[in-house]
TIBA-227217 format. One line per 10 residues: their letters; for each residue x, y, z of C-alpha. Coordinates in steps of 0.25 Angstrom, whole numbers, plus 5000, padded with zeros to 4 digits. Layout:
N
a> X:Y:Z; ...
REM end
This chain:
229
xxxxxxxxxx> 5168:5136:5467; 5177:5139:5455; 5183:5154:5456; 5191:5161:5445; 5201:5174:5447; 5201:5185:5436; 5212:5197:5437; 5208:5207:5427; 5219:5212:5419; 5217:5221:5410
xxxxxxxxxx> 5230:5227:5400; 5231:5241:5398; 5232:5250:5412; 5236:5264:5408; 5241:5269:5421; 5251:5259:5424; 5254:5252:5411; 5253:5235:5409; 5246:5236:5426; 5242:5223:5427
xxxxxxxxxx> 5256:5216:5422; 5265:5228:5427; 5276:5222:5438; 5273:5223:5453; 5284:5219:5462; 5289:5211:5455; 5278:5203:5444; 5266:5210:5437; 5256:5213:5445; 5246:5204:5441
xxxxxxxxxx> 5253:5192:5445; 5249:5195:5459; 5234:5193:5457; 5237:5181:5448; 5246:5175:5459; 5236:5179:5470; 5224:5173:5462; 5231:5159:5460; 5239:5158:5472; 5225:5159:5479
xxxxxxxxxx> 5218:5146:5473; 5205:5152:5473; 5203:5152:5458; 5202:5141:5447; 5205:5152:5438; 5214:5162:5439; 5212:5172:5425; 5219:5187:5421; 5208:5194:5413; 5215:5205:5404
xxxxxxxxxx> 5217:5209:5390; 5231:5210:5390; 5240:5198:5384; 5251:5204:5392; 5244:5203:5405; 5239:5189:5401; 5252:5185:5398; 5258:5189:5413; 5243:5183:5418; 5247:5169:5414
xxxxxxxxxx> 5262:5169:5417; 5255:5171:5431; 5246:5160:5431; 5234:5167:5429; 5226:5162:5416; 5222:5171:5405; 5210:5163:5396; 5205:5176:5388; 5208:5189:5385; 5199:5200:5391
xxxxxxxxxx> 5189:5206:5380; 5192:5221:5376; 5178:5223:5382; 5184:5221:5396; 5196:5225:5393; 5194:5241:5392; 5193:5253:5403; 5179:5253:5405; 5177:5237:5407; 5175:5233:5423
xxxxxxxxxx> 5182:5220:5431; 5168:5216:5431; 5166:5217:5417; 5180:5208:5415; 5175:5198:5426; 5164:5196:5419; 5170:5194:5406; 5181:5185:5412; 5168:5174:5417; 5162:5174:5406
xxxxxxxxxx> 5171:5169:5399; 5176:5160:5408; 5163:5155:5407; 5160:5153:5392; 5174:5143:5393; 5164:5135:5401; 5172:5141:5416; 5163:5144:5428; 5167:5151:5439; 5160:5153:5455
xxxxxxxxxx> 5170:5166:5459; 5180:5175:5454; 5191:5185:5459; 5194:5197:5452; 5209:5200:5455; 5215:5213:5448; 5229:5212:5443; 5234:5222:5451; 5232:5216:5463; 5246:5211:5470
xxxxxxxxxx> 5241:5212:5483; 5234:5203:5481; 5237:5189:5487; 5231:5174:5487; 5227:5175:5503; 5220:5186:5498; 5213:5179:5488; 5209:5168:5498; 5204:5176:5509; 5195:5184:5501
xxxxxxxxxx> 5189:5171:5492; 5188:5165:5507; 5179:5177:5511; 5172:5178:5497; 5168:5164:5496; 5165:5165:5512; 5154:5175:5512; 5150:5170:5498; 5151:5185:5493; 5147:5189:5479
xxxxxxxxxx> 5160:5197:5478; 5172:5199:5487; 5180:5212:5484; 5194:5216:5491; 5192:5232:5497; 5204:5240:5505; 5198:5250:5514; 5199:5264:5510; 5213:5270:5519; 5206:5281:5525
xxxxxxxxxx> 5192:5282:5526; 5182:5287:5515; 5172:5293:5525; 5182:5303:5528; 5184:5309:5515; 5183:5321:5508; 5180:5328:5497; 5180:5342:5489; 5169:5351:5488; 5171:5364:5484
xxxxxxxxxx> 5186:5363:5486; 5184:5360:5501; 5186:5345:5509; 5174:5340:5513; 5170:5328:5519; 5163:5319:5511; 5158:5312:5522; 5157:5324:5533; 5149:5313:5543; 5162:5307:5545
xxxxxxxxxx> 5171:5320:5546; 5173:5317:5561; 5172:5300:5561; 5184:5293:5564; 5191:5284:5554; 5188:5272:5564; 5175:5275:5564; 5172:5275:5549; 5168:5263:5540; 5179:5256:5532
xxxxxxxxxx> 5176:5258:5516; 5183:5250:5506; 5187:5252:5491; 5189:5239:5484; 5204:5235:5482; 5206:5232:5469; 5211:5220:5470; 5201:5205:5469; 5186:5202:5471; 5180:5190:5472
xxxxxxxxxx> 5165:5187:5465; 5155:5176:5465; 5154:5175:5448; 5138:5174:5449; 5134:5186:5454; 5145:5192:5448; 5142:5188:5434; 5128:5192:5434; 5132:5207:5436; 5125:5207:5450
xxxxxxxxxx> 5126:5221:5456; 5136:5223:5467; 5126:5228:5477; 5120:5214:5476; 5131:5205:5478; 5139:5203:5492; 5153:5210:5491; 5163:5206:5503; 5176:5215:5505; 5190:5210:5505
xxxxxxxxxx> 5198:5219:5513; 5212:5222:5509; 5221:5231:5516; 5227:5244:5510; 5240:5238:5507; 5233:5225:5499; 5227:5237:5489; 5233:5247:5481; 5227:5252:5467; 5236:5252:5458
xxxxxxxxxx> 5233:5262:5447; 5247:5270:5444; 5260:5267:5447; 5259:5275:5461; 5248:5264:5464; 5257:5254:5459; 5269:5258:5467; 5262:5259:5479; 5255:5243:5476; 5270:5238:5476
xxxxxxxxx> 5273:5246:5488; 5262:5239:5495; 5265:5227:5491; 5280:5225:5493; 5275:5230:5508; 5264:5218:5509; 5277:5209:5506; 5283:5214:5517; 5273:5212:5526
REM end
């Protein structure tokens, strides 16, 4: 079964400028996704998709290979990972390459480690999923919320007002960080409600967004602390 790895990379972030190439302990940040995806020998093909010569310049001096630019099409504010995925196959395909699965791996992922890659590819391939996706449970439980109505806290769930956290079921936001596909299903746009979708867990201090340089502070922090561990 042949399985290819595409980090999307696109040029361009506003808020924190150059994201995807910027230095993160040490080397840029995408590195640590490139390193993860070829250090877990999972992939005969591991590919950066941006837009950005720049960014394909750092993505090769890593060992990742960059075969084609992305299309302006992909490349703009309104253009989905799926969109770029989709892009990326087929043309894989039109060179006459074929692939059974793929990983998405975002290139701000440095948590993000080849046992990682393994375990999950393991359980996707295992319980032949359609999709795996890596999720962190939500830190305090969502049941328990509020909200503002009329200037006043309320509960937006007010059944569970008096539940005890123990008692409440774990819900789960994805974590930003890889997904695992079957390219059939994928490729024929079917509907997520239709394919089977298995969790990945990751622990708070694998995940951190990274969208300002609070985030981005906060992500080094967490990960000088996992090498201390």
């Amino acid at each position: 079964m042949s399985s290819i790895c595409i980090i999307t990379a696109r040029g361009g972030s506003k808020r924190i400028p150059k994201k995807n190439i910027k230095e993160f302990c040490g080397k840029p940040i995408i590195a640590y996704s490139i390193e993860a995806a070829l250090e877990s020998k999972l992939f005969d093909e591991v590919m950066v998709s941006t837009d950005s010569e720049e960014i394909a310049a750092v993505a090769r001096h890593y060992g990742a290979k960059v075969p084609f630019m992305r299309s302006p099409k992909t490349s703009d504010d309104f253009a989905t990972t799926a969109d770029v995925l989709q892009e990326v196959i087929t043309e894989y395909e039109k060179r006459g390459q074929k692939f059974d699965t793929m990983c998405c791996i975002y290139p701000t992922a440095p948590f993000l480690t080849r046992d990682k890659l393994c375990q999950a590819y393991d359980k996707f391939t295992a319980l032949e999923a359609d999709i795996l996706e890596a999720v962190v449970a939500f830190s305090f439980p969502p049941q328990r919320a509020y909200v503002v109505r009329d200037g006043l806290l309320a509960y937006r769930y007010p059944e569970h007002a008096n539940t005890r956290s123990q008692d409440l079921e774990n819900w789960y936001h994805d974590a930003g960080q890889f997904y695992f596909y079957s390219i059939k299903p994928f490729m024929e746009k079917e509907d997520r409600q239709s394919v089977r979708i298995i969790p990945f867990e990751l622990s708070e201090l694998e995940v951190q967004d990274i969208d300002n340089i609070t985030d981005w502070e906060l992500a080094e922090m967490k990960y000088q602390l996992m090498q201390k561990m």
